[in-house]
N, C-alpha and C positions, 0 to 999 in steps of 0.2 A: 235188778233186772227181774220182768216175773214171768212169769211161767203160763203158758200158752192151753191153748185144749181145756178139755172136759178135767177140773179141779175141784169139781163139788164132791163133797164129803168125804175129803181127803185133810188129816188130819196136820196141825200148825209144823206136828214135826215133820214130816213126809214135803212138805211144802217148803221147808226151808234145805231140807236136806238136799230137795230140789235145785234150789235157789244155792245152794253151794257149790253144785258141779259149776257154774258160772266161772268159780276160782282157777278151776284146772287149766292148765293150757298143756297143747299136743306139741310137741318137739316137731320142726318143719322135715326132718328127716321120717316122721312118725305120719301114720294114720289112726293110731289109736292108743293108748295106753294101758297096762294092764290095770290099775287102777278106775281107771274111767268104766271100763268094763263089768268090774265087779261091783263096784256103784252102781250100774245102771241096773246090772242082774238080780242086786238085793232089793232095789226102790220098784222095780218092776213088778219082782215078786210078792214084797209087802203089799204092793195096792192091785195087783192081778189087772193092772192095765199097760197098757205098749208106752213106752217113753223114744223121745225121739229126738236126736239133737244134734244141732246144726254145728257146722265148724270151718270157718273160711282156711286159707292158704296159708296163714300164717301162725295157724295153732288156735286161735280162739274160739272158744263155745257162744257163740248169738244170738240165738233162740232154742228155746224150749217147749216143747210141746207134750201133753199125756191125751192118751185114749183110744181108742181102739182106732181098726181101718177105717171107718164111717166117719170118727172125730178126727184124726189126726191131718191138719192141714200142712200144705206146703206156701203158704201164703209168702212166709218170709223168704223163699228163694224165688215168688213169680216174678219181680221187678227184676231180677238180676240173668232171664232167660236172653239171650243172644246167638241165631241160627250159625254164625259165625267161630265161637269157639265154646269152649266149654264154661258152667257159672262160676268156679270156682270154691262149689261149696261141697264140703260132705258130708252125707247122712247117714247117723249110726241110731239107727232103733232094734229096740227087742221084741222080740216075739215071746210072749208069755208062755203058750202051751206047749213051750219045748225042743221046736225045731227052729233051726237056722236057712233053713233053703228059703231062696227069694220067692215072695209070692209074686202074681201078675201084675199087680198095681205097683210091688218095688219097681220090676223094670219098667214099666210104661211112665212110672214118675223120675226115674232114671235118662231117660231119652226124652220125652218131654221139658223135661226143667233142665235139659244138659248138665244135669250132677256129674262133678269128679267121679262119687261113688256113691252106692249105694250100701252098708252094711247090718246083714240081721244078725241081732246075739240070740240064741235059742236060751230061754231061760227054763230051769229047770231048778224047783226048789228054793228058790233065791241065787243060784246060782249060774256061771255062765257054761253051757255047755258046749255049745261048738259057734262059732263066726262065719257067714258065709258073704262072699264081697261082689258085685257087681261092678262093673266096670266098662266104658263104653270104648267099642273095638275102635281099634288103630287102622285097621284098612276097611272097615265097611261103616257110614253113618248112622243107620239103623240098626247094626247088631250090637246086641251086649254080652260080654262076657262072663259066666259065672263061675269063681273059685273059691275052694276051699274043701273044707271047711277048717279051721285057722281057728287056731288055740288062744286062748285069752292075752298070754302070756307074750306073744310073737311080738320079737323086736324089730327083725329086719323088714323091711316094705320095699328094698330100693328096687324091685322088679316090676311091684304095684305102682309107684312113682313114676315109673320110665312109662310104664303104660296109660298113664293118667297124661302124662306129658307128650307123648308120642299122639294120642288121640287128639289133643288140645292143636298140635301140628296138622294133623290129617283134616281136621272140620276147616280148617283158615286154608288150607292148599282145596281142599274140594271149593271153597268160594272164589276163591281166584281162577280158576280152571273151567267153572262153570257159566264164567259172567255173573252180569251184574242180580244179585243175589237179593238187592234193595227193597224193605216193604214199597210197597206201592201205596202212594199216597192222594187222596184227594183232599184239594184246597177250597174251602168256603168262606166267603164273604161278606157282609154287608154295607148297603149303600140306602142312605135316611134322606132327607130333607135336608137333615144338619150336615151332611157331609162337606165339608169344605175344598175347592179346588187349589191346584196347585200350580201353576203356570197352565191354567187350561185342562186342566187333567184330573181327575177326582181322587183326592185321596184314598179311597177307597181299592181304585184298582193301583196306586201307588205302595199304599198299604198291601196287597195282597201279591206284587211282584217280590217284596223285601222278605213275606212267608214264605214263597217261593225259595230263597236263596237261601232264608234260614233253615227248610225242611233239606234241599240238597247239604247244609253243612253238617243237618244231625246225621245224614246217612240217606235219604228218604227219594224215591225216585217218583216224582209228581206227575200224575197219569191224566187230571184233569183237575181244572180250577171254575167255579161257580160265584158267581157275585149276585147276591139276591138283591133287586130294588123292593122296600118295603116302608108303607108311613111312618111304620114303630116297630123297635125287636119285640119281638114275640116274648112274653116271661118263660112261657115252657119250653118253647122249639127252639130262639132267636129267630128262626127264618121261616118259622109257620110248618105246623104238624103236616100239610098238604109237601112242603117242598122237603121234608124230610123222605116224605114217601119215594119221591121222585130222583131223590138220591140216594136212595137205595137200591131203585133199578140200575142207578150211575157205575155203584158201588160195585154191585154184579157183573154188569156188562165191562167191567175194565178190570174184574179182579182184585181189588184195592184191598187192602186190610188195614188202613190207615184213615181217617181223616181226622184233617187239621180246620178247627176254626180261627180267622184272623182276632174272633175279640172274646176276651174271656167268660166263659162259662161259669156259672154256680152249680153247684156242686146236684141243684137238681135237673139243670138243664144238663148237665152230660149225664145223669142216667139216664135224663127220657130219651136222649137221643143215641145211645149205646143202645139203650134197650131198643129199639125201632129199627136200627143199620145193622145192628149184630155184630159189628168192628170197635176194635178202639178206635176211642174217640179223646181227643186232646185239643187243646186250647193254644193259643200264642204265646201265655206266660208259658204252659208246659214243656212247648218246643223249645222255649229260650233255656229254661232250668236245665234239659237233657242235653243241650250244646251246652252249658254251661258247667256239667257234671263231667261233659265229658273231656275237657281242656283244662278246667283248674288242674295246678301243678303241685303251688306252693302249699303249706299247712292252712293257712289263712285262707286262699283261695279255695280249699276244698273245705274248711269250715263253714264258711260264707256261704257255699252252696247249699251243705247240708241243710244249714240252716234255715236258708229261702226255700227247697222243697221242703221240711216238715211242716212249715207255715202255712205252703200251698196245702196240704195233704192234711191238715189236720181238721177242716171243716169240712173236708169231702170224706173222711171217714163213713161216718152213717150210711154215705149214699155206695158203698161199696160195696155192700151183700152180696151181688150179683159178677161183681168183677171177683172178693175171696172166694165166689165158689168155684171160678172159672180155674181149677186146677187140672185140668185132665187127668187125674188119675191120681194125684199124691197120697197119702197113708189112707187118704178120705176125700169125699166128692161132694160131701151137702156142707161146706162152708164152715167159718168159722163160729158163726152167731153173734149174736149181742153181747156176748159175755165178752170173747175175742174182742169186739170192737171195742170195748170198755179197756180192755188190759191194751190194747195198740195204741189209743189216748194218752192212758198213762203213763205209757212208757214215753212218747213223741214228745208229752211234756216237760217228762224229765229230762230227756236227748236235750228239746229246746231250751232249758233251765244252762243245762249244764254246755252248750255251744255258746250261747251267751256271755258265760264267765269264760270259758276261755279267749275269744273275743275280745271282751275287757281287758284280759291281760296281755294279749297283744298291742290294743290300743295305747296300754301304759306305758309299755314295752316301747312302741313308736314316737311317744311322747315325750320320753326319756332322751332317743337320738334327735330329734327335733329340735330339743332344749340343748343338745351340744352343740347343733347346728347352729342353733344362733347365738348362743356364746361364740363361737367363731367367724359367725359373721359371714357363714356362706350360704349366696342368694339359691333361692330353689324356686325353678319354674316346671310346672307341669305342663305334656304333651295332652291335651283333651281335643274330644271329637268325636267325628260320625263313626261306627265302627265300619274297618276295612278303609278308611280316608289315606292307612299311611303312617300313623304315627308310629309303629314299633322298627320301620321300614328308615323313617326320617330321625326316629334316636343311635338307629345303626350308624346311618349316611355321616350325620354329625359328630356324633362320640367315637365313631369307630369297634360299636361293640356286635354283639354277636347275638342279640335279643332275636326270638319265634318272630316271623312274621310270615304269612300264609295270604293268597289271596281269599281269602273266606273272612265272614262272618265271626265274629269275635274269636281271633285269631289267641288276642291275649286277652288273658284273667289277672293277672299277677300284676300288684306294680314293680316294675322297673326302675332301680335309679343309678345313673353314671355321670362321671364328672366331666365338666367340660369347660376347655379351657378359651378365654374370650381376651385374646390379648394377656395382661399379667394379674387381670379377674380369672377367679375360677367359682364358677358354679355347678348346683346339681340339676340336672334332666330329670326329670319322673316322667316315664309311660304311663298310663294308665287305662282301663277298661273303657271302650268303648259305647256309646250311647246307641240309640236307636228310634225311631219313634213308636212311641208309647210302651216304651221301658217299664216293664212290672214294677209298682212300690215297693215290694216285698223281696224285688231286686237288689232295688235300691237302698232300701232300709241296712237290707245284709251286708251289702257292699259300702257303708259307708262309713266303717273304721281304713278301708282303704283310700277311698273316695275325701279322707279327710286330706290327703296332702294335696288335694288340688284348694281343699278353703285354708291351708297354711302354707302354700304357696306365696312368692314374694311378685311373680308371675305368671301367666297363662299365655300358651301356642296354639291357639285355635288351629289344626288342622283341618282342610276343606280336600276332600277330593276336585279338582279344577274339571277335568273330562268330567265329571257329573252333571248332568244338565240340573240337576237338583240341589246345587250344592249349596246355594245360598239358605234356599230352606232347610237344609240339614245344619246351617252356623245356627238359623232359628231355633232349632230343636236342643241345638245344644247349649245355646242362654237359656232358655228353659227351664234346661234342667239343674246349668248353675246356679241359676236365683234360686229352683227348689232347696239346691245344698248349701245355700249361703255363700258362693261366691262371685258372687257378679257383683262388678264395679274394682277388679282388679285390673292393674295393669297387662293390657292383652294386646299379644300380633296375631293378626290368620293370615295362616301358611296357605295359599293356593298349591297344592300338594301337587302330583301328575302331570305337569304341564307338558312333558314329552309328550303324553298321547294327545296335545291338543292339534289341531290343523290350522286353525287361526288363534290370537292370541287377545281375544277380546274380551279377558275378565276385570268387568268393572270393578273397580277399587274403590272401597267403603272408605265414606268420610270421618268416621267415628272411631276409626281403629287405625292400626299403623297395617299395612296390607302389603305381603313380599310372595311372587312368584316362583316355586321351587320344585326340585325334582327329586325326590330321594333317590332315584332310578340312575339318574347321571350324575347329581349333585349340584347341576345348574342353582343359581342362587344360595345358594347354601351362604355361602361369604356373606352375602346380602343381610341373609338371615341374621348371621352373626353380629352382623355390627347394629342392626336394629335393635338387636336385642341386649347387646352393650353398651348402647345411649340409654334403651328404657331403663336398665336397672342404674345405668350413671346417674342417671336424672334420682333413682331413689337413693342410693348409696352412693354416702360421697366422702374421697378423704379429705381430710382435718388436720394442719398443723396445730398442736396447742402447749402453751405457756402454764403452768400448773407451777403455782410459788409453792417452796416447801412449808410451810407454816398453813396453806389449805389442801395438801396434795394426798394426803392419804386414801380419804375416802374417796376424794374424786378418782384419782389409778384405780382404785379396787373395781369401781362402778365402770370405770372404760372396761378394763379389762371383761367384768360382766357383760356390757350390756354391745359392748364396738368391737372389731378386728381391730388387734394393737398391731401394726407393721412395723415401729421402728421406734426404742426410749435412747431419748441422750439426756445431758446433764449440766447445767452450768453451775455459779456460785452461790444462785437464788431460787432455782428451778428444775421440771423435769421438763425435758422437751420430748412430746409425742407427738408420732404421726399413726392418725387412728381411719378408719373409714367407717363411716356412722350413719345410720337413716336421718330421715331430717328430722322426724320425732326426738332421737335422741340427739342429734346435734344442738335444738332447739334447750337442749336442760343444761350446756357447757357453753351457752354464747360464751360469756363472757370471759374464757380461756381460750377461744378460736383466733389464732394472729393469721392464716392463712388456711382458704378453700381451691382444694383443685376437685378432679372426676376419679370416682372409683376406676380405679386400674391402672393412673395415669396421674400425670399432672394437672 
């Protein structure tokens, strides 16, 4: 991990001693340790500079920062501000010349970054002399409390606790009470030459209805929306330095402190255009990453993320000087610097090094049940599709289980997998993540240790929303993006999902696929579904009576056993008699021990 702020001419040992407080972790009943304390009071003292350090909810130290009020930034807690409830992080810096009372910057970087806490060690001599605590009031949102001052030593906190948590209450009850609290968002567009239509419609304003629904599912209340016609994007603006102007009086006139653009930005086009609106400004991957941080569940699922924001985040570094200064008030107001930027790198690359491998060992991990899986011989079909089409709604319906499913915008991150039984076949259902058009690669990339069980799938359920007037171009989008993953050209049904809310029942059925009308809502067709989908995998897996003489049957049993579902061995005075169910691939390597073929499940 390394260490943040003004580091120059601070010697290898003071830097790693640094680099050690990393080790400590804070007991979850604790706000600080008396050890961490006097650490902090000796390394302070040794370099007569302020140290500063960060510590999430569950005891661990995160970042590290040295140097005085001017250097010491609050960077690593800006992404984690939420007017809603408190960030969850706490700050314990020292004060070198001796005293512990908060300066003006502690509380305004208190209230502004909504810290748990705020804590100064007065250092004196190397030593810690007294602790004084900040804390944000429990009945008023702008007041803070300051106590102490609190001995190095102090074990008990449960009072400081209750008031950290009682605050954390009060911010979420003030948002509910006050209405809708929502940044206020504007939407921008662009519309080319090449813009392609859609049943009459231009993708573009297609496109910017689906931002629409994704800034409502980050949180985001959309004030106004802008579709620029233009020959070519602009390299610096996208939408031309003239219309940026022009959305800046937008921006004014409606209050906004959000805009979103439909098509992603480089990393120098959102400074010019942050610098010129004065608002955050974010992209379509960005919105998708922040719904997508903010619903992953599983390990995987929030690895996967992590992972697809560093990637985004790692080339827009540079261009950030001006959003790390944007601290209101933290230890320090002029920024990180190059140097910061340099050490954020290499930390991101190490995060992304080491998400990576963990990753991989999930992948193994799944690789491993997979390979049991077919040792046994049980078929696996994925649920894929448009996101919000239905699919976590239609593995309930079917399985009868109890899977997330929201009407929003990628509802689920996680796969899901449940058994389900199709007559005296039984197979696995996988949910899976939802598609979109024009799905970040970096998405995709991250997500495709999960995304693998749709290409080692024995099946595919194309779900369509039916009520979508759009629905057939959303099957398009989602070949698409199967060929991108290597799965197209499997055995596939589309589900016409919704059909309750339809008025008439006029969905044409594709000739190319097997096509079944259904309701998760009532479960209309469902049966339907079922048995389409018990032919298509009977038609792959099929049982095998077979005659195996004892004088060749060894290896051939061992290899069933391997490679088929063994249902049933008997035995007469020259043979083993099995009944196996085997793809046709491997039935194809036993012809000539097959005396009878019936259907998987069945006769």
């Amino acid at each position: 991990m390394e260490i943040g702020g003004n580091v120059q001419g601070l010697k290898k040992s003071l830097i790693q001693a640094l680099e050690d407080l990393y080790d400590l972790e804070i007991p979850q009943d604790m706000l600080w340790t008396q050890e961490l304390i006097i650490r902090l009071a000796g390394l302070s003292g040794a370099m007569n500079r302020e140290i500063a350090v960060y510590v999430d909810r569950k005891g661990r130290i995160f970042s590290i920062n040295v140097g005085d009020h001017a250097t010491v930034s609050l960077d690593a807690v800006e992404g984690k501000r939420n007017p809603s409830r408190l960030s969850g992080v706490r700050l314990i810096h020292t004060h070198p010349g001796g005293s512990g009372h908060l300066s003006e910057v502690d509380i305004s970087s208190l209230k502004l970054l909504r810290l748990d806490m705020v804590a100064a060690v007065g250092v004196r001599e190397g030593s810690p002399a007294e602790i004084y605590v900040g804390l944000p009031s429990a009945h008023d949102a702008e007041a803070v409390d300051v106590l102490g001052p609190f001995p190095p030593e102090k074990s008990d906190f449960k009072d400081l606790l209750e008031q950290i948590s009682e605050a954390d209450k009060f911010l979420r009850n003030q948002l509910e009470s006050s209405g809708d609290q929502r940044e206020k968002a504007v939407l921008v567009g662009v519309r080319t030459p090449e813009t392609r239509s859609v049943g009459g419609i231009s993708e573009a304003d297609i496109s910017m209805e689906e931002l629409s629904e994704l800034a409502d599912t980050a949180g985001a209340a959309v004030v106004a929306k802008v579709v620029q016609t233009r020959e070519r994007r602009d390299s610096a603006y996208l939408v031309g330095k003239g219309k940026i102007s022009e959305l800046r009086l937008l921006v004014q006139a409606e209050g906004a402190d959000l805009v979103i653009f439909d098509e992603e930005l480089s990393p120098s086009q959102q400074r010019n255009i942050e610098e010129m609106l004065g608002v955050k400004v974010i992209d379509r991957t960005g919105l998708i990453l922040d719904i997508f941080a903010q619903r992953a569940r599983s390990r995987e699922g929030k690895l996967q993320v992590e992972l697809a924001q560093l990637e985004y985040m790692l080339p827009r570094l540079t261009g950030q000087g001006t959003a790390l200064s944007r601290l209101g008030g933290g230890i320090g107001t002029r920024g990180p610097g190059e140097t910061k930027l340099e050490t954020d790198r290499r930390h991101i690359q190490r995060r992304i090094t080491y998400l990576k491998e963990q990753l991989v060992e999930i992948k193994k991990q799944r690789g491993i049940q997979r390979a049991e899986r077919q040792r046994n011989r049980v078929p696996t079909v994925s649920l894929v599709g448009y996101t919000n089409a239905g699919k976590s709604s239609l593995l309930n319906a079917l399985c009868g289980a109890d899977v997330y499913a929201e009407d929003k915008l990628f509802a689920t991150l996680d796969t899901t997998t449940r058994r389900l039984a199709l007559g005296e076949m039984e197979i696995l259902l996988t949910d899976t993540v939802g598609f979109i058009r024009r799905l970040p690669h970096n998405l995709l990339d991250a997500f495709k240790s999960t995304l693998e069980e749709t290409v080692y799938s024995d099946a595919l359920i194309i779900v369509a929303d039916a009520s979508d007037p759009l629905a057939e171009d959303h099957i398009r989008i989602v070949d698409g993006i199967l060929t991108e993953l290597g799965a197209s050209g499997k055995p596939t049904i589309i589900a016409y999902n919704k059909i309750d809310k339809l008025r008439e029942r006029n969905i044409v059925h594709r000739s190319d696929r097997v096509c079944v009308e259904v309701s998760a809502r009532t479960h209309e067709g469902l049966d339907d579904l079922k048995e389409c989908l018990k032919n298509l995998l009977g038609r792959m897996v099929r049982r095998y009576r077979l005659r195996i003489p004892f004088h060749k049957g060894g290896n051939v049993i061992s290899w069933l056993y391997a490679n088929g579902k063994v249902l049933n061995t008997d035995y007469d005075e020259s043979a083993a008699i099995m009944e196996v169910e085997l793809d046709k691939a491997a039935a194809g390597r036993v012809l000539e021990y097959i005396e009878e073929v019936g259907t998987a499940g069945g006769s």
